[in-house]
C-alpha positions in Angstrom: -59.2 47.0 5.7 -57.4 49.2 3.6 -56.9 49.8 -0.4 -54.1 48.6 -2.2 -51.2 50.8 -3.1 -51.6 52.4 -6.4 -48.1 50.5 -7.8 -49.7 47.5 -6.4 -52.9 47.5 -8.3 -51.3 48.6 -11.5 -49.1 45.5 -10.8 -52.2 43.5 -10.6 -53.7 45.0 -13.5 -50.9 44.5 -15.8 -50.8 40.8 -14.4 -54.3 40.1 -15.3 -54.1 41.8 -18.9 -51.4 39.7 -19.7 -52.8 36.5 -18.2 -56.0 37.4 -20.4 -54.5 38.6 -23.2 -55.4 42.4 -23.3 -52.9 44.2 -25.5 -54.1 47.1 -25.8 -55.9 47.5 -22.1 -52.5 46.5 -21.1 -50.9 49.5 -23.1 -53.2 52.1 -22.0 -53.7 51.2 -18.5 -51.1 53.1 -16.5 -51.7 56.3 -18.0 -55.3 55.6 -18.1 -55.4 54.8 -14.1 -53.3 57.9 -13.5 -55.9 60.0 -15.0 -59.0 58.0 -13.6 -57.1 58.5 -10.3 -56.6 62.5 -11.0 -59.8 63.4 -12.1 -62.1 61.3 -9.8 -63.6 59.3 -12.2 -66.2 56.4 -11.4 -64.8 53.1 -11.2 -67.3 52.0 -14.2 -66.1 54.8 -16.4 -62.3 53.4 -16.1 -63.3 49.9 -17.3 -65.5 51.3 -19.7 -62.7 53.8 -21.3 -60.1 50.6 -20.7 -62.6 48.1 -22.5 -62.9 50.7 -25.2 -59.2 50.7 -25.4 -59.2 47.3 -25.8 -61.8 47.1 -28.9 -60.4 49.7 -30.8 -57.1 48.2 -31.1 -58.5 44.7 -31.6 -60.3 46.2 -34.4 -57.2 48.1 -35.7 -55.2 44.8 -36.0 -57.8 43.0 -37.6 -58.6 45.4 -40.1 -54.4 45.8 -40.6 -54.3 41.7 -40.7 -57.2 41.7 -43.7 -55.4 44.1 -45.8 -52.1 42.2 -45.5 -53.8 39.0 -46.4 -55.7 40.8 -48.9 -52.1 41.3 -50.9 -53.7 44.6 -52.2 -50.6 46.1 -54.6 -49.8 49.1 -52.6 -47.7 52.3 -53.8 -50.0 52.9 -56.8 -50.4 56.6 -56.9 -52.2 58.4 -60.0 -48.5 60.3 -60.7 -47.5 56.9 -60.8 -49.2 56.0 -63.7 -48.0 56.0 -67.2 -50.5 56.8 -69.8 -48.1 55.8 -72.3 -47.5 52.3 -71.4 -51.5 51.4 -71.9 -54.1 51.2 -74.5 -57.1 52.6 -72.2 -57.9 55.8 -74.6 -56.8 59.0 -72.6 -60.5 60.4 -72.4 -61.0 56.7 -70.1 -58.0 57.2 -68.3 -59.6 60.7 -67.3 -62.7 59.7 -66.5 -61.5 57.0 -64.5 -59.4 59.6 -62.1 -62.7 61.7 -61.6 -63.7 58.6 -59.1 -67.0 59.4 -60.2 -67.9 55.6 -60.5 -67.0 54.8 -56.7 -69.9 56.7 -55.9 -72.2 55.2 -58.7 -70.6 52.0 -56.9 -69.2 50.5 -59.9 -66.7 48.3 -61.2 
């Protein structure tokens, strides 16, 4: 019996990633395999590094989907702000840009 091509299983892998729905394994598959291929590595190491892959970029999106939901006002830079156009006493404003109270893990 003899192995499959190498186009051949990267046909099959890409086939299978899609049917399953693995975006990101699906991505970094080809150069992944190359290198896998290359260097030798153990079968196990591949999917793990693939699997990984896969994760990652799950985790990515769902972090990026949150903070669009999240409709957090974005653009808002300290050189931004105006300390004209409040009534927050300038020694406040000051202390507030310190981030001091992050730490203290308050409001």
């Amino acid at each position: 019996m003899s192995t499959p091509a190498a186009a051949e299983v990267q046909g099959q892998v890409e086939f299978l990633a899609r049917r399953l729905r693995l975006p990101y394994l699906r991505k970094a598959a080809p150069e992944l395999l190359a290198t896998a291929r290359s260097q030798r590595w153990d079968p196990a190491e591949a999917i793990r590094v693939l699997l990984e892959e896969e994760a990652s970029g799950r985790s990515r999106a769902s972090i990026a989907i949150r903070l669009e939901r999240a409709g957090f006002p974005s653009g808002k830079t300290f050189e931004s702000w105006n300390e004209k156009a409040t009534s927050i006493p300038k020694p406040t404003q000051s202390a507030l840009r310190t981030l001091e109270w992050v730490s203290r893990r308050e409001c």
